[in-house]
N, C-alpha and C positions, 0 to 999 in steps of 0.2 A: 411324453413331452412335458417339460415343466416351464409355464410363464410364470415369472419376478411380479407383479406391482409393485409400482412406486410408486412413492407419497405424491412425487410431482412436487418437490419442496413444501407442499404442505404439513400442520402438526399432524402427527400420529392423534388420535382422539382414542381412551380408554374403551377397551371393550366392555359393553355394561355384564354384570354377573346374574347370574338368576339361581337361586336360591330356592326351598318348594315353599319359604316364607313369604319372596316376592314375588313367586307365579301364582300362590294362592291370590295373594292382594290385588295383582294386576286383572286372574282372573274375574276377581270381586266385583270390582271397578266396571265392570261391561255391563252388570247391571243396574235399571236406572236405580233400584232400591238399596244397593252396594254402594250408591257410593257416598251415605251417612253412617254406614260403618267402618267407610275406610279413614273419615276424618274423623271418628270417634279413636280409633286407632294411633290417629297422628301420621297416616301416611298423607302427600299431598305431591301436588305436578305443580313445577312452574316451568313454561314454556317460553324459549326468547321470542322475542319479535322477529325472529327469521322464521321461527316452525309457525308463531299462529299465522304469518301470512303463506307460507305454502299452504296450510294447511285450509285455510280461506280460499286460497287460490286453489285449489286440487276439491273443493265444493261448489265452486261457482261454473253454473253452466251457460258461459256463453254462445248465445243465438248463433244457428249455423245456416249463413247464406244458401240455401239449399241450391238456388238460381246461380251463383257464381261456382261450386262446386261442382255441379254439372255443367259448367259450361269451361271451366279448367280441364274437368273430366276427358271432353270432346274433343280441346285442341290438344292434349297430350296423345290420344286416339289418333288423329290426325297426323300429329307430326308436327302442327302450327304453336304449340307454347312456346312461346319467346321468355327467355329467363333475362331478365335488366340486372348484370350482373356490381353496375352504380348503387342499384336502390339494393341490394345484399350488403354490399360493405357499409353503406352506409346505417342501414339497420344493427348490422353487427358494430358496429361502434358505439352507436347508440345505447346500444345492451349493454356493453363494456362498459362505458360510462354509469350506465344507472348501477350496474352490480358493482363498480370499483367507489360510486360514493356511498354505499350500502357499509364500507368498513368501518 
């Protein structure tokens, strides 16, 4: 069985290449003493403002209501979670908005 992906009208983005030049480097680069020979080198990273904030975001451990998660836990057991299918759309919009002024 063969499935297509589609861009979904998005740009295609270049596949990066790797090279045993730039796997050495990249290996280099992991450690912490690698990485003043990699800018002795002239290799360097610049990251947009989209990756350092995933990437902020994807370190940050936000506090998990342990008390609300067990207690979602229970009415879902139950049968009793009531899904507010208002406060979804509206949430989803909300995101829509923030990532559509992100462009």
């Amino acid at each position: 069985m063969n499935t297509t992906i589609s861009s979904n009208g998005l740009p295609q983005l270049p596949l990066p290449t790797t090279t045993t030049e730039n796997s050495a480097a990249q290996a280099s680069t992991a450690a912490p003493s690698a990485s003043s020979s990699a800018t002795q080198n002239g290799d360097s990273v610049k990251l947009t403002d989209s990756a350092r904030a995933l990437h902020e975001a994807s370190n940050a451990h936000a506090p998990v209501d342990t008390q609300r998660v067990e207690q979602i836990r229970q009415q879902l057991a139950a049968g009793t979670y009531k899904v507010d299918p208002h406060a979804i759309a509206s949430r989803l919009v909300s995101l829509e908005g923030q990532i559509g002024s992100g462009k």
